[in-house]
CHARMM internal coordinates of N, CA and C (Angstrom, degrees):
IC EDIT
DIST 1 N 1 CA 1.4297
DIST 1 CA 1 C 1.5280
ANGL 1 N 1 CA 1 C 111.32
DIST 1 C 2 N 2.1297
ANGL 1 CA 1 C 2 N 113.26
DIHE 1 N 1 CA 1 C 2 N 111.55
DIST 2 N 2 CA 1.3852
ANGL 1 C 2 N 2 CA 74.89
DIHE 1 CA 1 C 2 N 2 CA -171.07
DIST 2 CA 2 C 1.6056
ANGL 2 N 2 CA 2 C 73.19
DIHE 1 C 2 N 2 CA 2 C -123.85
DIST 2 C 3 N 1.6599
ANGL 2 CA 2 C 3 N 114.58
DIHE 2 N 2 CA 2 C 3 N 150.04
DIST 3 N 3 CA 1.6116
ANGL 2 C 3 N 3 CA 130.01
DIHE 2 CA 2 C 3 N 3 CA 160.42
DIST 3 CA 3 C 1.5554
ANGL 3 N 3 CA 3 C 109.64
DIHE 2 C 3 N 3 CA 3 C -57.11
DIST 3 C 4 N 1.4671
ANGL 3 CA 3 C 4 N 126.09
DIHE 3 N 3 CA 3 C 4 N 139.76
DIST 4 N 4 CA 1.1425
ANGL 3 C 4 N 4 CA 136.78
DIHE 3 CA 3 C 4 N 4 CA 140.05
DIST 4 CA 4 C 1.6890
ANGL 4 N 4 CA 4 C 118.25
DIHE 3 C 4 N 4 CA 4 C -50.67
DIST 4 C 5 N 1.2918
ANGL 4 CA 4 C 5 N 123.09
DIHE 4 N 4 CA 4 C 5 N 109.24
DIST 5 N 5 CA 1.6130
ANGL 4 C 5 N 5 CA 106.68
DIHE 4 CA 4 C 5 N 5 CA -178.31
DIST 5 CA 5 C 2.0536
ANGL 5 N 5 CA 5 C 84.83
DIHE 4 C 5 N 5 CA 5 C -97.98
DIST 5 C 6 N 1.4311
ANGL 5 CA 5 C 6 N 90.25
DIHE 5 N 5 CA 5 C 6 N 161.96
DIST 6 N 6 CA 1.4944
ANGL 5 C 6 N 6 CA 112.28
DIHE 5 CA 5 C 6 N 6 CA 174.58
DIST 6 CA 6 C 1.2770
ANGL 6 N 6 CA 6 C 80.92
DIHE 5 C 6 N 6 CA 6 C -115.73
DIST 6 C 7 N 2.5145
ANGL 6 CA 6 C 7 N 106.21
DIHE 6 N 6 CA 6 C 7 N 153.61
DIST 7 N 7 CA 1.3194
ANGL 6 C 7 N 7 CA 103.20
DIHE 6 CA 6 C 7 N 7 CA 155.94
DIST 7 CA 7 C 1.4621
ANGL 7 N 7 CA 7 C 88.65
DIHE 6 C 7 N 7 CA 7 C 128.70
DIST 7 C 8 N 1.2894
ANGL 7 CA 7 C 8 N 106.82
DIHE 7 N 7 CA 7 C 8 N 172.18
DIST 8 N 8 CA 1.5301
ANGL 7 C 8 N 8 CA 113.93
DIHE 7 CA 7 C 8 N 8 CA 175.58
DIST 8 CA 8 C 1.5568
ANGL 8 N 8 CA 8 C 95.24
DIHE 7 C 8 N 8 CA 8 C -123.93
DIST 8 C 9 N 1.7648
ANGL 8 CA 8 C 9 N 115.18
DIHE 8 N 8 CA 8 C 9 N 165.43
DIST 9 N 9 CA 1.2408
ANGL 8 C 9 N 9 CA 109.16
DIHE 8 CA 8 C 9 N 9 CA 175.89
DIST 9 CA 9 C 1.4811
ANGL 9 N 9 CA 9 C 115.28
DIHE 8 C 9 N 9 CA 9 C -115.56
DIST 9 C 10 N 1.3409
ANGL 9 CA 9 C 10 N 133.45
DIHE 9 N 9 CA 9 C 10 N 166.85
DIST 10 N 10 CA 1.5744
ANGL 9 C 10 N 10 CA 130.47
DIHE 9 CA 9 C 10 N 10 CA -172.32
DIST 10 CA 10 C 1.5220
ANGL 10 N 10 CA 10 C 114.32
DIHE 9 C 10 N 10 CA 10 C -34.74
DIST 10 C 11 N 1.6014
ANGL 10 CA 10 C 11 N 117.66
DIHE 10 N 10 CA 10 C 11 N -39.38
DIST 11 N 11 CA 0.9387
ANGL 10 C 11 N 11 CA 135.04
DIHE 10 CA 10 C 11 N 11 CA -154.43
DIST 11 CA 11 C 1.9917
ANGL 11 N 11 CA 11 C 102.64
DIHE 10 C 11 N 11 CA 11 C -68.68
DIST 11 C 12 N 1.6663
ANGL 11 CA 11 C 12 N 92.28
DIHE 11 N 11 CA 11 C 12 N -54.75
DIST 12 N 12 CA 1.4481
ANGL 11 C 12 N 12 CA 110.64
DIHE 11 CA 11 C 12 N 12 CA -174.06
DIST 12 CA 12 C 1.7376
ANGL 12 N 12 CA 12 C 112.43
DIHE 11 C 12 N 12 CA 12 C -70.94
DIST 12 C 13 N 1.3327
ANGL 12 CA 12 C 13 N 111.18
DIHE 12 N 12 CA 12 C 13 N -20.43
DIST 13 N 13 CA 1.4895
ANGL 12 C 13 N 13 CA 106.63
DIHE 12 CA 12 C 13 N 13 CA 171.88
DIST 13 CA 13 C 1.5647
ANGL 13 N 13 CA 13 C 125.20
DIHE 12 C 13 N 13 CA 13 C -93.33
DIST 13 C 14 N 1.4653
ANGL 13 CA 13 C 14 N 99.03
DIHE 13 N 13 CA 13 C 14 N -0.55
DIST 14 N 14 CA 1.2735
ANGL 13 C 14 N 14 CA 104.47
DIHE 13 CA 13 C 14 N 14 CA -174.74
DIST 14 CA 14 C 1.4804
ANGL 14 N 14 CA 14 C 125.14
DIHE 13 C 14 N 14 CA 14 C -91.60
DIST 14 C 15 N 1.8123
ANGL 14 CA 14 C 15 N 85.04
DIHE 14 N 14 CA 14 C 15 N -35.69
DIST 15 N 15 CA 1.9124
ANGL 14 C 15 N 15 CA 103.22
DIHE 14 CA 14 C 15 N 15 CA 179.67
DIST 15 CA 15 C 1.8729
ANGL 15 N 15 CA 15 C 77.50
DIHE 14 C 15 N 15 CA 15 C -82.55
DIST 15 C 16 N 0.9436
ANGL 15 CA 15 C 16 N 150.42
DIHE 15 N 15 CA 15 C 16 N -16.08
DIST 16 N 16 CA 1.7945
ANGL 15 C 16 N 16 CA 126.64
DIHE 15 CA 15 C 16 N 16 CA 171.89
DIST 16 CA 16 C 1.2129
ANGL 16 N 16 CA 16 C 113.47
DIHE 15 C 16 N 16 CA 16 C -75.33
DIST 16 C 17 N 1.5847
ANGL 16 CA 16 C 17 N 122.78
DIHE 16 N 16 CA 16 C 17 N -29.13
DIST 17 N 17 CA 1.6163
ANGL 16 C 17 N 17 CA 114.21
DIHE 16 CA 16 C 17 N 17 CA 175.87
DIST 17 CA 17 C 1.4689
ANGL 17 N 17 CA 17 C 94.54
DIHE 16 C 17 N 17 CA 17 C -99.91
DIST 17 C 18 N 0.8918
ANGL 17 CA 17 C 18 N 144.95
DIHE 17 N 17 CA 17 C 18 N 14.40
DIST 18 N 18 CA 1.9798
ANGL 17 C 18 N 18 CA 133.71
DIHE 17 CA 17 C 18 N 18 CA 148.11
DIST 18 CA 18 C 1.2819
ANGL 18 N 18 CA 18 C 105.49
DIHE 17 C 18 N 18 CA 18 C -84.94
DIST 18 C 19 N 1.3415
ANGL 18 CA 18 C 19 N 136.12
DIHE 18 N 18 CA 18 C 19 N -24.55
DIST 19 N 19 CA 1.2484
ANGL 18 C 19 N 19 CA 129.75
DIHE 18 CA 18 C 19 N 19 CA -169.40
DIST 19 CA 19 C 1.4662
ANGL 19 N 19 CA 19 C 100.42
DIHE 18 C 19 N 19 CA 19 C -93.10
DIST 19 C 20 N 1.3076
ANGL 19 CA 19 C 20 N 117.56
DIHE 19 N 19 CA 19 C 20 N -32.83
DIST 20 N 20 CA 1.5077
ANGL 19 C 20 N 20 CA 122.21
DIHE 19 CA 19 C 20 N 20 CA 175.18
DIST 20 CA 20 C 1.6434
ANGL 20 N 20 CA 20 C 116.27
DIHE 19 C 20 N 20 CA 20 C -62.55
DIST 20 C 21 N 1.1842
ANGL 20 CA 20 C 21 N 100.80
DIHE 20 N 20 CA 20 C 21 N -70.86
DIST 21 N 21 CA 1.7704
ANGL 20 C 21 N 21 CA 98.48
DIHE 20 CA 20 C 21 N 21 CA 151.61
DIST 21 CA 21 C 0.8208
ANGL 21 N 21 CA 21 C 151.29
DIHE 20 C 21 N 21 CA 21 C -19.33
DIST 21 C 22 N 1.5950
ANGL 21 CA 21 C 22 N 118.63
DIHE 21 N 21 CA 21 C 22 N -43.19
DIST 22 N 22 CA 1.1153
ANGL 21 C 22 N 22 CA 142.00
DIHE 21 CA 21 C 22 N 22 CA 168.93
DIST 22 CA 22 C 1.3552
ANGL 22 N 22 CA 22 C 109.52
DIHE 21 C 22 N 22 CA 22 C -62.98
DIST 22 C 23 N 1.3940
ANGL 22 CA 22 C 23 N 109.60
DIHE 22 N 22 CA 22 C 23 N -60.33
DIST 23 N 23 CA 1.6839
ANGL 22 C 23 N 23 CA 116.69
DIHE 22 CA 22 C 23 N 23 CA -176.97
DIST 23 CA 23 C 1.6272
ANGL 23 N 23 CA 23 C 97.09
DIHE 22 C 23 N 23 CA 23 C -83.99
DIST 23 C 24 N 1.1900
ANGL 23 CA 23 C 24 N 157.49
DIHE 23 N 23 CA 23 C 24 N 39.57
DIST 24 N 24 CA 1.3044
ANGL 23 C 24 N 24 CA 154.95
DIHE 23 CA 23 C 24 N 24 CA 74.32
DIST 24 CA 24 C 1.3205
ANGL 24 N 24 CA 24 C 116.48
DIHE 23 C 24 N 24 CA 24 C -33.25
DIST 24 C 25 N 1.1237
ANGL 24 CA 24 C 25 N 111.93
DIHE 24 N 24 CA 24 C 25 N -81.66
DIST 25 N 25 CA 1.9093
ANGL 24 C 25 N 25 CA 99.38
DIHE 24 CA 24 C 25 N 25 CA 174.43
DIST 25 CA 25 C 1.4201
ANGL 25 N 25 CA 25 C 134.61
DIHE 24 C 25 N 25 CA 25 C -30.93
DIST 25 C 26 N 1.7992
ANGL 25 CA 25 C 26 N 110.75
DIHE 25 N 25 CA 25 C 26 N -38.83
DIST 26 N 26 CA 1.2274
ANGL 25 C 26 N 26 CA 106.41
DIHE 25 CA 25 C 26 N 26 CA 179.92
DIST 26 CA 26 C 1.6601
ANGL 26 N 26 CA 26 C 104.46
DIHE 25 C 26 N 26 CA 26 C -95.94
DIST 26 C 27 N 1.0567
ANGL 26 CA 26 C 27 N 128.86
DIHE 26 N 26 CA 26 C 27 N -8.01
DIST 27 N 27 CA 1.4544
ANGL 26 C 27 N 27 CA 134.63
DIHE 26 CA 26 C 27 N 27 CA -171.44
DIST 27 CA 27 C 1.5367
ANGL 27 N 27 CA 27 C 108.74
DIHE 26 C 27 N 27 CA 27 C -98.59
DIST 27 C 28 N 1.3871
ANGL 27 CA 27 C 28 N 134.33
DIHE 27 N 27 CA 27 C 28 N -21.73
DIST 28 N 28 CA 1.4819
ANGL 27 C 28 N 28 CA 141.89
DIHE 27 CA 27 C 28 N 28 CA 178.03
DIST 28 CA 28 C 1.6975
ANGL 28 N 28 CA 28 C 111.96
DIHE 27 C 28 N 28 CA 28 C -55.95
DIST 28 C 29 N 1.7661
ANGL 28 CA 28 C 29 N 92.46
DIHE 28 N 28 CA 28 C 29 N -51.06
DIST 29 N 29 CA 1.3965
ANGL 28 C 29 N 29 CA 83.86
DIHE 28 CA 28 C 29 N 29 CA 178.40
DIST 29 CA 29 C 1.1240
ANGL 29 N 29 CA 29 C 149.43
DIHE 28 C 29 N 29 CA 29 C -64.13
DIST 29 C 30 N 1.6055
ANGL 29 CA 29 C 30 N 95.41
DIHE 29 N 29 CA 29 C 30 N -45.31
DIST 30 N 30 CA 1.2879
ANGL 29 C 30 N 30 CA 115.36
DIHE 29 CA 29 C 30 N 30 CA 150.98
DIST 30 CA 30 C 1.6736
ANGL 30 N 30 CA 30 C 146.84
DIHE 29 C 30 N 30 CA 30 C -48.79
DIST 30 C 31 N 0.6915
ANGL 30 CA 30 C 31 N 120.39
DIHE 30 N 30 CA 30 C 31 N -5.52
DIST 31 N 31 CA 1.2684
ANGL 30 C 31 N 31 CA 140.31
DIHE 30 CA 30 C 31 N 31 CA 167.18
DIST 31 CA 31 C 1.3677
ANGL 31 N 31 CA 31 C 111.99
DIHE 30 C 31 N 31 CA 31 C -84.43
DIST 31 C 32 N 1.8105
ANGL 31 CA 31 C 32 N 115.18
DIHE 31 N 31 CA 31 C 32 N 145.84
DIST 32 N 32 CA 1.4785
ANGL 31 C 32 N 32 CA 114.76
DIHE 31 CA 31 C 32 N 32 CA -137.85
DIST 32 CA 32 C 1.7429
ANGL 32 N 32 CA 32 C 98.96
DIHE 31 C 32 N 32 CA 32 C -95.20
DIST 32 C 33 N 0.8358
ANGL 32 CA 32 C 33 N 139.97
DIHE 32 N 32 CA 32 C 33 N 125.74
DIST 33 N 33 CA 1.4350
ANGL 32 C 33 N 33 CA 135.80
DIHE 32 CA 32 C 33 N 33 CA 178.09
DIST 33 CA 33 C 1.7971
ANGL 33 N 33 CA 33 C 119.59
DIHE 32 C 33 N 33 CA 33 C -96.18
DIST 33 C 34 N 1.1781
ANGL 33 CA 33 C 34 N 101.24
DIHE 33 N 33 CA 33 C 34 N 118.10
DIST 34 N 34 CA 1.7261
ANGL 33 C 34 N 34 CA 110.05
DIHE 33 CA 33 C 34 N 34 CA 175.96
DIST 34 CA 34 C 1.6927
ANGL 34 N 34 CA 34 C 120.24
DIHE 33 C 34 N 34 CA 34 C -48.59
DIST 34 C 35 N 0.9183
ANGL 34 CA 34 C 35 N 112.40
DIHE 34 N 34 CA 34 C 35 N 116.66
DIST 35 N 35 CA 1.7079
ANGL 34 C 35 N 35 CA 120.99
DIHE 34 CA 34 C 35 N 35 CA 177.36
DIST 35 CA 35 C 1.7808
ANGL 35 N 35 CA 35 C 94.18
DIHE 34 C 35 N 35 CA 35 C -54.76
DIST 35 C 36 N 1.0168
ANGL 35 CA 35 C 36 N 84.89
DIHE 35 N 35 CA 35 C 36 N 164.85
DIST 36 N 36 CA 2.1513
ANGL 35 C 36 N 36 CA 110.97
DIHE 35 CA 35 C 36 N 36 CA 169.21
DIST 36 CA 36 C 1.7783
ANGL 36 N 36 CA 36 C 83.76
DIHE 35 C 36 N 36 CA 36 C -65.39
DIST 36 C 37 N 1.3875
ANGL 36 CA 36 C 37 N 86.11
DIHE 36 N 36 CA 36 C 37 N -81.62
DIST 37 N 37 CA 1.6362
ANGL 36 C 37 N 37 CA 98.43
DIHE 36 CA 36 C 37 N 37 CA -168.23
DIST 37 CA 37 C 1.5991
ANGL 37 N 37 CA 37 C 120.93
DIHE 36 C 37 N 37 CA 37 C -22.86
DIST 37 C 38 N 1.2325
ANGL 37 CA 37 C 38 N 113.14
DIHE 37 N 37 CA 37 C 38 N -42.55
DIST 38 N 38 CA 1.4510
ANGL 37 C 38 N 38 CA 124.82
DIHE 37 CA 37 C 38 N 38 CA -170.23
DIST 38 CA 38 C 1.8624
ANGL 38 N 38 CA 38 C 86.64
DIHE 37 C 38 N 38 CA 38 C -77.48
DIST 38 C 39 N 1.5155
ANGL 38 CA 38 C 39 N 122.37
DIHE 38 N 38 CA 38 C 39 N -72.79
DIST 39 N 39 CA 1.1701
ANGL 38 C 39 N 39 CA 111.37
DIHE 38 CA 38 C 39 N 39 CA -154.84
DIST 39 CA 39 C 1.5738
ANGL 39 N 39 CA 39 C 109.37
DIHE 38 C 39 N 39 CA 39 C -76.75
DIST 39 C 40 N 1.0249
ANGL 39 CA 39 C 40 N 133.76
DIHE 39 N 39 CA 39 C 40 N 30.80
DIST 40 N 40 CA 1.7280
ANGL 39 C 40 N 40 CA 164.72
DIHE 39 CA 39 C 40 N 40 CA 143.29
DIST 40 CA 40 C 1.6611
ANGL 40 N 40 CA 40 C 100.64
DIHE 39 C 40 N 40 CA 40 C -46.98
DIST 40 C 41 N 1.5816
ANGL 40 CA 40 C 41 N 76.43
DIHE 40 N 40 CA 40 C 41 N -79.12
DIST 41 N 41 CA 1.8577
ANGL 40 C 41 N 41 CA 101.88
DIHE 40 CA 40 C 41 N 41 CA -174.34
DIST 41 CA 41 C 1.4616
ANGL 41 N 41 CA 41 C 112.20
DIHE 40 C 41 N 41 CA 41 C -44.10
DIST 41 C 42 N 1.3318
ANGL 41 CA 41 C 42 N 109.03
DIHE 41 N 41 CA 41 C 42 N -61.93
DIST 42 N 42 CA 1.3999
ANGL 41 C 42 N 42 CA 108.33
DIHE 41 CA 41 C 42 N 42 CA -173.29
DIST 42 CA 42 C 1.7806
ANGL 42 N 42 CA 42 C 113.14
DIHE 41 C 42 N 42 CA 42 C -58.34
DIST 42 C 43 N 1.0024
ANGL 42 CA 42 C 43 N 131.45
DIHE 42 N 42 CA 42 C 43 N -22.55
DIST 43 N 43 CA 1.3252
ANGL 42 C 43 N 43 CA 134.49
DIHE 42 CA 42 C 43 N 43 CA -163.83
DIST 43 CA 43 C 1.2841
ANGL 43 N 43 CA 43 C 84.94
DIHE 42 C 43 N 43 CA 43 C -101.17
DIST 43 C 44 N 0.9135
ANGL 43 CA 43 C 44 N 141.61
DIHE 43 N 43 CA 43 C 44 N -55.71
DIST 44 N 44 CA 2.1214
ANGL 43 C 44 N 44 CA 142.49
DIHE 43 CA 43 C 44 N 44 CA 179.67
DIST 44 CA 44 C 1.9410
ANGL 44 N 44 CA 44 C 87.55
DIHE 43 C 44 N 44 CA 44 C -39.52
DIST 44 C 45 N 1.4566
ANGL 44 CA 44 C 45 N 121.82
DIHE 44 N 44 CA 44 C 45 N -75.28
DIST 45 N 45 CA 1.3567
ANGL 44 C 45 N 45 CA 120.61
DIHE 44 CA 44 C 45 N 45 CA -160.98
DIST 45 CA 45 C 1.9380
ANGL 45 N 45 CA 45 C 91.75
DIHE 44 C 45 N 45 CA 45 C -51.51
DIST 45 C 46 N 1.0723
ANGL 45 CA 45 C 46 N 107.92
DIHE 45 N 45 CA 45 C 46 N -67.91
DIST 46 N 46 CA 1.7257
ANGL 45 C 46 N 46 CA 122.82
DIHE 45 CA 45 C 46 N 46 CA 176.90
DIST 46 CA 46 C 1.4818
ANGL 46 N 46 CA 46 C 100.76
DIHE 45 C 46 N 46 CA 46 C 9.28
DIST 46 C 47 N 1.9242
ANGL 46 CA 46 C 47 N 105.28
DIHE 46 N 46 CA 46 C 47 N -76.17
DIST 47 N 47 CA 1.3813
ANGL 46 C 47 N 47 CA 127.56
DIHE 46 CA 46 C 47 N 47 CA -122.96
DIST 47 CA 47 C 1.5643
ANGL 47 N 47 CA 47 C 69.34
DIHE 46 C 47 N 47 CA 47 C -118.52
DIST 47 C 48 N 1.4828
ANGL 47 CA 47 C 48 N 148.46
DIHE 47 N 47 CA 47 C 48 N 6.22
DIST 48 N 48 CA 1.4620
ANGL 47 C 48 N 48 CA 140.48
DIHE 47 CA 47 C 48 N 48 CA 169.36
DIST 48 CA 48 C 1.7828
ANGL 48 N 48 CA 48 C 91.93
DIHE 47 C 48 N 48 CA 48 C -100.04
DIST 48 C 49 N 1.4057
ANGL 48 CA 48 C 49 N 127.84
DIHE 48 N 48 CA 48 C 49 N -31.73
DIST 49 N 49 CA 1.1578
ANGL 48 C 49 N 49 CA 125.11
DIHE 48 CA 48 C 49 N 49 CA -166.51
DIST 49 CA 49 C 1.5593
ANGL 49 N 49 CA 49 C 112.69
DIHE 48 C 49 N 49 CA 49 C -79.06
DIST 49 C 50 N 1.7019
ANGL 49 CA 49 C 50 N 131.27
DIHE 49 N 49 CA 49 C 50 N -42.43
DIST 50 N 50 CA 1.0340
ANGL 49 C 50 N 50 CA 145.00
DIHE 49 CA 49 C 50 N 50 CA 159.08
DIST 50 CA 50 C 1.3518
ANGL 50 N 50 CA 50 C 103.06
DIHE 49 C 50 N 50 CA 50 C -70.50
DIST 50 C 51 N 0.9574
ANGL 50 CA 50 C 51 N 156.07
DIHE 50 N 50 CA 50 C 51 N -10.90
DIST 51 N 51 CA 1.7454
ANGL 50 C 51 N 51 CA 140.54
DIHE 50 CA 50 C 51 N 51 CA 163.12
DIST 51 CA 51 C 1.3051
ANGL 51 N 51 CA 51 C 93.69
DIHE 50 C 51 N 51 CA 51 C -67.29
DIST 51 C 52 N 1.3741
ANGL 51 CA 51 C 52 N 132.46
DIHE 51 N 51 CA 51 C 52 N -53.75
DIST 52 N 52 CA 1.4005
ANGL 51 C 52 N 52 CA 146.93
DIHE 51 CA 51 C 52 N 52 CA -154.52
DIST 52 CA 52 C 1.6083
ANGL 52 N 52 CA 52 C 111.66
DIHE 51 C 52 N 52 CA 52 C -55.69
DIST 52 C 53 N 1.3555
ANGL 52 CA 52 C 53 N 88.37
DIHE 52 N 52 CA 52 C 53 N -52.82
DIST 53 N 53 CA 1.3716
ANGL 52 C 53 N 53 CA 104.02
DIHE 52 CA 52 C 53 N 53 CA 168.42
DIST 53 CA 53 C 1.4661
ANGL 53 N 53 CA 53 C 115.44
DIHE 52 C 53 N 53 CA 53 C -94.15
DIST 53 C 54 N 0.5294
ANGL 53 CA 53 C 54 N 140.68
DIHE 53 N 53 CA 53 C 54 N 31.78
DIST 54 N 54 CA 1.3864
ANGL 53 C 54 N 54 CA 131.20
DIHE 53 CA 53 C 54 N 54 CA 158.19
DIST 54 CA 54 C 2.0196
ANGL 54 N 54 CA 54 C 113.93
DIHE 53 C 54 N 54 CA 54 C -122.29
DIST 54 C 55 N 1.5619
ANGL 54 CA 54 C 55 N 92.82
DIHE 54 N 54 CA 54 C 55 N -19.30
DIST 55 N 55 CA 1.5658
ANGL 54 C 55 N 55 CA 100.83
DIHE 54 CA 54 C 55 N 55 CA 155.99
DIST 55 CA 55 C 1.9531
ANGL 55 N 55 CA 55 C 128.01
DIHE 54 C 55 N 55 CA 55 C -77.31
DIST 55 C 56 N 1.3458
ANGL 55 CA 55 C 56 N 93.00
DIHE 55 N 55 CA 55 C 56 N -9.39
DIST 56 N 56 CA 1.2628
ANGL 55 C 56 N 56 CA 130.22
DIHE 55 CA 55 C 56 N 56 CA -170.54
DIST 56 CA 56 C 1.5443
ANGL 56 N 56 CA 56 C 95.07
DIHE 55 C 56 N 56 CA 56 C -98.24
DIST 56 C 57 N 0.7846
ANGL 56 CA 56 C 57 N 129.62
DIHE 56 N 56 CA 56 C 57 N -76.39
DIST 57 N 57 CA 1.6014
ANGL 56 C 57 N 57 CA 118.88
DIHE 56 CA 56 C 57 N 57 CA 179.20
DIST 57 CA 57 C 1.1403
ANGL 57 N 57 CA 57 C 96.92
DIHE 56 C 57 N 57 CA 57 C -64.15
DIST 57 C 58 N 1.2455
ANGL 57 CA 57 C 58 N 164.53
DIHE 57 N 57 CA 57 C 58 N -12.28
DIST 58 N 58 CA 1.6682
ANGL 57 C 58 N 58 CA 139.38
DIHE 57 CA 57 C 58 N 58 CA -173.40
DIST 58 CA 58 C 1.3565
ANGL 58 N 58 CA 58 C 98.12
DIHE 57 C 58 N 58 CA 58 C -103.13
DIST 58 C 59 N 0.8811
ANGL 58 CA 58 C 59 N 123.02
DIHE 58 N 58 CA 58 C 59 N -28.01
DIST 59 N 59 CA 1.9316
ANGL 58 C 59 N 59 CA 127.40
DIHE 58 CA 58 C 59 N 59 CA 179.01
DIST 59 CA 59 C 1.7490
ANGL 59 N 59 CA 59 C 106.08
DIHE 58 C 59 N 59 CA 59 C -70.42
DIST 59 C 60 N 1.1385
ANGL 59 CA 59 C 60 N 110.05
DIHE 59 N 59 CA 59 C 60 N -22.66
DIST 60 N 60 CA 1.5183
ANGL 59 C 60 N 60 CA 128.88
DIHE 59 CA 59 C 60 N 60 CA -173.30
DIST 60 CA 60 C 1.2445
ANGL 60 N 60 CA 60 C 108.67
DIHE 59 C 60 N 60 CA 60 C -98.82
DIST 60 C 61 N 1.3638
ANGL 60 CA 60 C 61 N 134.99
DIHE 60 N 60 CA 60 C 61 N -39.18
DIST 61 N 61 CA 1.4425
ANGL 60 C 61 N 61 CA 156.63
DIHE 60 CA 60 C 61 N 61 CA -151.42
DIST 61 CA 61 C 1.8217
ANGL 61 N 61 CA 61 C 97.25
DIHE 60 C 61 N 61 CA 61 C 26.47
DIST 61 C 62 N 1.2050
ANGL 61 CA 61 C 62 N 97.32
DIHE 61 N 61 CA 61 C 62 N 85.00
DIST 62 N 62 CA 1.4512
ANGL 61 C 62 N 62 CA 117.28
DIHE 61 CA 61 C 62 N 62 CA 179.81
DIST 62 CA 62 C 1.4396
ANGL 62 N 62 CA 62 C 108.88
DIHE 61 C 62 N 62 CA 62 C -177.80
DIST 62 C 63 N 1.5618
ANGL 62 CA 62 C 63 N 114.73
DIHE 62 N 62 CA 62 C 63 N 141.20
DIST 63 N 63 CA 1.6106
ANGL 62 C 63 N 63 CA 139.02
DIHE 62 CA 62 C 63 N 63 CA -109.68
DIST 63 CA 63 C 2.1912
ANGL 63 N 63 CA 63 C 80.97
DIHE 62 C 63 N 63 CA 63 C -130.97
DIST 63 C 64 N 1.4545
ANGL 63 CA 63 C 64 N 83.72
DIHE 63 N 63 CA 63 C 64 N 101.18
DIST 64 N 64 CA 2.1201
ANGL 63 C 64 N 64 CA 85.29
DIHE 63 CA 63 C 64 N 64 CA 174.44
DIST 64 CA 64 C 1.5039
ANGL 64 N 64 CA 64 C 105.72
DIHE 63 C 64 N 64 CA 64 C -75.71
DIST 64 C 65 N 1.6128
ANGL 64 CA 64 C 65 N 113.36
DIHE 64 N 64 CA 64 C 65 N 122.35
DIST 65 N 65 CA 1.2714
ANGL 64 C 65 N 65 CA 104.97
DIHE 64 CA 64 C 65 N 65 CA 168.86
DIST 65 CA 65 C 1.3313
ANGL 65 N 65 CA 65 C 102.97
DIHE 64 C 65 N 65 CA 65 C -140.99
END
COOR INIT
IC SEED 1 N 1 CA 1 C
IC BUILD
């Protein structure tokens, strides 16, 4: 009499997070990383885009939702 087990065993989840890891380690570096400078910029347009509007609703006296 033998049971069907469902499931993976220690063995099979372990070589899946070493293999995952692995291709983390070599894949981390590579991947493109944002300058200061760049993410500067975006928060300058950000905080130029909500001034805009919010001079925009008070000139209007009407509520952006």
């Amino acid at each position: 009499m033998s049971r069907s087990r469902s499931g993976f065993t220690l063995i099979e989840l372990a070589v899946v997070l070493f293999i995952l890891s692995v291709l983390v380690v070599i894949l981390l570096p590579r991947l493109p990383r944002t300058s200061d400078s760049r993410n500067r910029e975006a928060l300058r347009r950000l905080a130029a885009s909500v001034q805009a509007l919010y001079e925009e609703a008070t000139f209007k006296k009407k509520a952006w939702r």
